[in-house]
PLY file of the C-alpha trace (Angstrom):
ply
format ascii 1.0
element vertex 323
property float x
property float y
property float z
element edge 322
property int vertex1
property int vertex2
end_header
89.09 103.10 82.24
89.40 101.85 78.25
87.95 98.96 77.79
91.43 97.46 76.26
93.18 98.37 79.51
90.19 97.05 81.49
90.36 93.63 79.73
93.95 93.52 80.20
93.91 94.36 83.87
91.14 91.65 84.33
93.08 89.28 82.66
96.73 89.79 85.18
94.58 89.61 87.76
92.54 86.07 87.20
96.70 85.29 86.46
97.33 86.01 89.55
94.83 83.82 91.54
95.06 81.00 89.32
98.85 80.38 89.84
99.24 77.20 91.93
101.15 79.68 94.66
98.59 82.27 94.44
101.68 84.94 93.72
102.56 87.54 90.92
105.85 85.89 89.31
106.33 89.12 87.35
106.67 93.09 88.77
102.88 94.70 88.83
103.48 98.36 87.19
100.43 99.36 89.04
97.95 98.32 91.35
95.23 95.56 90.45
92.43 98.56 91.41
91.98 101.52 93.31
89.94 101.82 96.33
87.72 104.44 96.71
88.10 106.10 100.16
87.81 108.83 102.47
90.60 110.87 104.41
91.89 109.09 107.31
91.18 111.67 110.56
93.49 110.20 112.61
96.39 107.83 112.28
97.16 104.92 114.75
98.85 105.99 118.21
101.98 105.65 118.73
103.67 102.76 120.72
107.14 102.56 122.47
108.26 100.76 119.57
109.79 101.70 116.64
109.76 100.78 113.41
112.05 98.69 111.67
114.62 99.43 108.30
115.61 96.75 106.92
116.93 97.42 103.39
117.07 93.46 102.08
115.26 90.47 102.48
118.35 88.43 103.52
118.03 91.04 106.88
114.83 90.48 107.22
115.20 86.53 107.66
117.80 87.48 110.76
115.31 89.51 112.35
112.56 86.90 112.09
114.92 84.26 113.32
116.36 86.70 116.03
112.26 87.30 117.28
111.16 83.38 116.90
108.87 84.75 114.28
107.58 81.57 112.49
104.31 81.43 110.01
104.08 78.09 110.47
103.77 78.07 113.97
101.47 80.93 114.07
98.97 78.97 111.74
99.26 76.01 113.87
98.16 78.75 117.13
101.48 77.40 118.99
102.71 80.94 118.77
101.78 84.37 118.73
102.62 87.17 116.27
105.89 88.57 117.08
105.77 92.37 117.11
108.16 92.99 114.75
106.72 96.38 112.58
108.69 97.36 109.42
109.05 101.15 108.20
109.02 99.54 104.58
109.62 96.47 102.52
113.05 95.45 102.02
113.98 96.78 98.95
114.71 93.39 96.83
111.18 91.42 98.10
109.66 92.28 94.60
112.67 90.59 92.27
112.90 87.64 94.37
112.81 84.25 92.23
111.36 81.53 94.92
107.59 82.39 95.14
107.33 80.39 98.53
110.04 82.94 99.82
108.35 85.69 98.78
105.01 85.16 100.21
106.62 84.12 103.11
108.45 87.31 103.81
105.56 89.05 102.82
102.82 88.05 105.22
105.68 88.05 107.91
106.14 91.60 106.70
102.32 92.46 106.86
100.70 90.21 109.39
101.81 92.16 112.52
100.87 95.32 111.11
97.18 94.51 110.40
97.10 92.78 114.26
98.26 96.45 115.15
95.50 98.14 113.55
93.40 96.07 114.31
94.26 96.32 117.94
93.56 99.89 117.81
90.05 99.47 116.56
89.55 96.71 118.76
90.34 98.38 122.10
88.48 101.76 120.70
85.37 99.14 120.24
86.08 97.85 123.91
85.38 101.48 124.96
83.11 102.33 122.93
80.95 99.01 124.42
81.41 100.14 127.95
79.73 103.45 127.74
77.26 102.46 125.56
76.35 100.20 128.60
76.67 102.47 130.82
74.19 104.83 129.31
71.74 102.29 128.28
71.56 101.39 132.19
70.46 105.57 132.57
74.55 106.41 134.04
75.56 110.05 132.52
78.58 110.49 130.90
81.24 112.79 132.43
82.17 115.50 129.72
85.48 114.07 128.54
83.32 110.76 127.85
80.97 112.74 125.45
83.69 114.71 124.09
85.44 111.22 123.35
82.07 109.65 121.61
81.69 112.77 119.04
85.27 112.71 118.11
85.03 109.29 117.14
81.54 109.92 116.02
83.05 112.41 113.44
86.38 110.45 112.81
84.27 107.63 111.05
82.05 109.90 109.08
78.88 110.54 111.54
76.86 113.44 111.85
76.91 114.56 115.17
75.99 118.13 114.67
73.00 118.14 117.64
75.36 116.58 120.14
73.08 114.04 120.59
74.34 110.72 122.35
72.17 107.77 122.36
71.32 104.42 121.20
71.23 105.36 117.49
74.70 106.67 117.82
75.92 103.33 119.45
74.12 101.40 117.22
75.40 103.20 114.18
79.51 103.37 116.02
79.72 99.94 116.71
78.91 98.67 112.87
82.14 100.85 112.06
84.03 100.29 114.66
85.49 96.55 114.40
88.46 94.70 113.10
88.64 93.89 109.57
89.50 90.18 108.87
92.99 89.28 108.96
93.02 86.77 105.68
91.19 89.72 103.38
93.24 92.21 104.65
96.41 89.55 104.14
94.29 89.20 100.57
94.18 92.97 99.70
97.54 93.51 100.32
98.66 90.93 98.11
96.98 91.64 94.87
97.18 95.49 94.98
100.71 95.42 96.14
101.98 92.64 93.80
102.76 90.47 96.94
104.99 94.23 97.70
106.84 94.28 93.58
104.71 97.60 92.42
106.36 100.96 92.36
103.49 102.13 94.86
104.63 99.51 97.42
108.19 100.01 96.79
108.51 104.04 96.96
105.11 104.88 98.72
104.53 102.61 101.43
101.15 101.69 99.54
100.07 98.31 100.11
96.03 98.74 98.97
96.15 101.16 96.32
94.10 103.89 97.79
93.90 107.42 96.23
94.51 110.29 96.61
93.57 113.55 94.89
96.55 115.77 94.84
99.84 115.36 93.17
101.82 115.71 96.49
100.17 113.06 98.65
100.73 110.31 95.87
102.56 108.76 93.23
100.85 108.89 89.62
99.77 106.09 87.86
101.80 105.39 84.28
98.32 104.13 83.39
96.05 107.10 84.38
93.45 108.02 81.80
93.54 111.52 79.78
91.46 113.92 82.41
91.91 111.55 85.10
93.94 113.59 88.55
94.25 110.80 90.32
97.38 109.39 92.69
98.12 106.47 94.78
98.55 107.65 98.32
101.93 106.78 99.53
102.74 106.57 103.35
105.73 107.45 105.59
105.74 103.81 106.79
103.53 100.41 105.90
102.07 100.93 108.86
99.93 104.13 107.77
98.96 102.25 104.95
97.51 99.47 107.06
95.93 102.02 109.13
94.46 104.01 106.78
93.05 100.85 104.84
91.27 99.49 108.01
89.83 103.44 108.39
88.79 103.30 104.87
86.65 99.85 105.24
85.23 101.11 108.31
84.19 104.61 107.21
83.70 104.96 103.64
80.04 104.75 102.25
80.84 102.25 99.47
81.44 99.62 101.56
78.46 100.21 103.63
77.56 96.20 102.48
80.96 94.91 103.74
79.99 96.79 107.44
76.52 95.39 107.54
77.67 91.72 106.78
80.32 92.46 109.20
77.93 93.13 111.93
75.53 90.51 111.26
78.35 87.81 111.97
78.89 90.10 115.05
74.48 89.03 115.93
75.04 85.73 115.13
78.12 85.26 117.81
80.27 83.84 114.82
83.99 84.47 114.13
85.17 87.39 111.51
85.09 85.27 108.04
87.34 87.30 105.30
86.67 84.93 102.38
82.66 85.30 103.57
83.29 89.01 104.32
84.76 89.94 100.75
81.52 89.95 99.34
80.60 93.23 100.28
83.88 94.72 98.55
82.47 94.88 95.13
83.02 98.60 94.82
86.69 98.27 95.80
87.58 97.84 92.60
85.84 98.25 88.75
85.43 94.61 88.13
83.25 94.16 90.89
82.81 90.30 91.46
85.77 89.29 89.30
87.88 91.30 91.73
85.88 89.66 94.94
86.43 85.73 93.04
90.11 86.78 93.35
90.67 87.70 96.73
88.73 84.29 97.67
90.95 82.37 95.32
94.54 84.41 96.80
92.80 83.49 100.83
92.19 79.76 99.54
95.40 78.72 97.54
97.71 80.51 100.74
95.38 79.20 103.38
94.99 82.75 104.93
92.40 81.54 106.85
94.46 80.25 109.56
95.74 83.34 110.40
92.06 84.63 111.38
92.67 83.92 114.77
96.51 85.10 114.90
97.26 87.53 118.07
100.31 89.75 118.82
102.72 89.20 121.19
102.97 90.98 124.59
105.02 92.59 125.72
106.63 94.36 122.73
109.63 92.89 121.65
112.57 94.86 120.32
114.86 93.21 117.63
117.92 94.16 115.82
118.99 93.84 112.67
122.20 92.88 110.50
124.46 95.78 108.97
0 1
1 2
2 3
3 4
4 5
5 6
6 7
7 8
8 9
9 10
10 11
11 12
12 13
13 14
14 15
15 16
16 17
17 18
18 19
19 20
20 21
21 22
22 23
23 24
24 25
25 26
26 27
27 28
28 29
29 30
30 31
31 32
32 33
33 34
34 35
35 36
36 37
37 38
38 39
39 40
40 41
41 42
42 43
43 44
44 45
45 46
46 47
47 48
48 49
49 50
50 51
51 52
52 53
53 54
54 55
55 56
56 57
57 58
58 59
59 60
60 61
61 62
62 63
63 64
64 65
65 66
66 67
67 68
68 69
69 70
70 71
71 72
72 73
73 74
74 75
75 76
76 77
77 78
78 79
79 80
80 81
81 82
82 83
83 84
84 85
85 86
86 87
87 88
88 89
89 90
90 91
91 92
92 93
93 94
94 95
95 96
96 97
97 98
98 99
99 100
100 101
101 102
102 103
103 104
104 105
105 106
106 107
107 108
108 109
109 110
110 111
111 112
112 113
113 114
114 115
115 116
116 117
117 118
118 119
119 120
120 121
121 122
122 123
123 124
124 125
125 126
126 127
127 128
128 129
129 130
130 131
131 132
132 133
133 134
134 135
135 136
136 137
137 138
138 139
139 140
140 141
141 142
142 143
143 144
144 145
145 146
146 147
147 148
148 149
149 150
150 151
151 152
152 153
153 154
154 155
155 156
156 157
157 158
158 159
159 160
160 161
161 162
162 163
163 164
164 165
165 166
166 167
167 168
168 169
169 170
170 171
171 172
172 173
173 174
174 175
175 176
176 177
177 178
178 179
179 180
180 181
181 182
182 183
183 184
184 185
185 186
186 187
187 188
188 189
189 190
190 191
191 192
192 193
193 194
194 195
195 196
196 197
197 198
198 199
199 200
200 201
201 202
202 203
203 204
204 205
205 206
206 207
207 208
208 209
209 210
210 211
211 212
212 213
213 214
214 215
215 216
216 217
217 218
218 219
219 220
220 221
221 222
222 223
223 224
224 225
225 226
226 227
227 228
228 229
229 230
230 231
231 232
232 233
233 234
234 235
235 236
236 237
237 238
238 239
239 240
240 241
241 242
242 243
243 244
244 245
245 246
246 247
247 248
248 249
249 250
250 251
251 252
252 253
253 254
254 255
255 256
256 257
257 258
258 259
259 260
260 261
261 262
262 263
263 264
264 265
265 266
266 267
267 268
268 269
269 270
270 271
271 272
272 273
273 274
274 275
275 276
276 277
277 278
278 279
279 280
280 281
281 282
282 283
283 284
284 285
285 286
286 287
287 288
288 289
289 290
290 291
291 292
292 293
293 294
294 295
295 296
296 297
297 298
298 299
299 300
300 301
301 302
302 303
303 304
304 305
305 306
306 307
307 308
308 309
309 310
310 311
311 312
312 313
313 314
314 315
315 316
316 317
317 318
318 319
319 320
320 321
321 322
């Protein structure tokens, strides 16, 4: 990266947290940084429910009203997280005026898709605890148990070659397989997407700037060095995004610190911290522990915190929309 555009970039970005809302008032062109990352193996299972389009942000209001769907209520742990999953963004959220509406919309927008995800992981790390138990106590595994423990042995990057299952392999699966904290991953969002204004958010689905390495499976960057062949992933709906960003945390070697913290709050018996937890993100981005000071300011200022302990709603519930 030039070290003019570099400066620059720093300088929209300490912007951004410093605002008294803790939101862009201006469209982002681009993302604040790209992650590094490696191919998502699989994608979330589907559910019986289906995605929402809802093409403004006046129609997403009437769904949230039509579900119950309150932030304030959800922060207060009076109510749990409607499941209300949108394709994509409505298409105005970006030019809205009224910051408070904005953000509003936009955690209401992203908040049951990281629950989502995060249920995913969570009920994969369930299983994954039960027959590491079960082994440790001298049980065998029936085949389709094995056959389940390499797949997600080589989904999150482990060498399984020898076929060998024991308490290495556990040890090793269950530092990658957990949630990621709702507030960072609340944080992230915000800042790469431009609380959902850039281009990447807006035609791609991409709400963490992730990359990608051929011209079909992204959008190119207006600001992408000479030499450079990088693009910004885009995603059928926000919810591969999500998806692929929790993979990404949980797999990729740069963020090997992030895992270990991760699993040493796991030891201790203490709750997921995301301001805590951002510390071991410095290679998301290329200014390091500027970007890290940032996504501590955006959880602060928008008390993202109290989602931490935010849970969806069962069952599923179905909502429509206005024409």
């Amino acid at each position: 990266m030039p070290p003019l555009y570099a400066t620059a970039l720093v300088g929209c970005m300490i912007l951004l947290a410093g605002q008294v809302h803790g939101s862009f008032e201006y469209n982002q062109p681009e993302p604040a940084s790209f992650s590094v990352e490696l191919p998502q193996a699989k994608s979330v299972s589907a559910r019986a429910d289906t995605p929402l389009d809802v093409a403004r942000a006046d129609d997403f209001e009437v769904v949230l009203q039509e579900t119950g769907f309150d932030l304030n209520d959800i922060r207060r742990g009076s109510d749990q997280v409607p499941t209300v999953y949108l394709a994509s963004l409505p298409g105005d959220l970006g030019s809205l005026d009224e910051i408070k509406r904005k953000k509003q919309l936009f955690f209401s927008a992203v908040l049951p898709l990281v629950l989502r995800a995060n249920d995913q992981v969570a009920r994969e790390r369930v299983k994954l605890v039960r027959f590491r138990d079960r082994a440790l106590d001298g049980a065998l595994l029936r085949p389709d148990e094995r056959n389940w423990l390499l797949a997600l042995a080589d989904r999150y990057g482990l060498d399984t070659a020898d076929g060998d299952i024991g308490p290495d392999l556990f040890a090793k699966l269950l530092i990658r397989v957990d949630e990621i904290p709702v507030s960072l991953a609340l944080a992230q969002a915000a800042v790469e997407s431009g609380w959902g204004s850039s281009r990447f958010a807006r035609h791609g689905n991409a709400l963490f700037g992730q990359r990608a390495w051929t011209e079909k499976a992204g959008i190119t960057p207006k600001e992408r060095a000479s030499g450079e062949t990088h693009v910004v992933r885009k995603y059928d709906t926000l919810l591969g995004s999500v998806a692929s960003y929790v993979h990404n945390l949980n797999s990729h070697p740069s963020y090997r610190d992030f895992r270990l913290r991760r699993a040493s709050l796991r030891t201790a018996g203490r709750d997921l911290d995301g301001r805590l937890l951002a510390g071991g993100l410095l290679s998301y981005a290329e200014i390091g522990q500027a970007y890290v000071d940032m996504l501590r300011r955006v959880i602060d200022k928008n008390r993202l915190g109290d989602f931490e302990g935010a849970a969806l709603e069962r069952p599923v519930t179905t909502a429509s929309r206005s024409s």
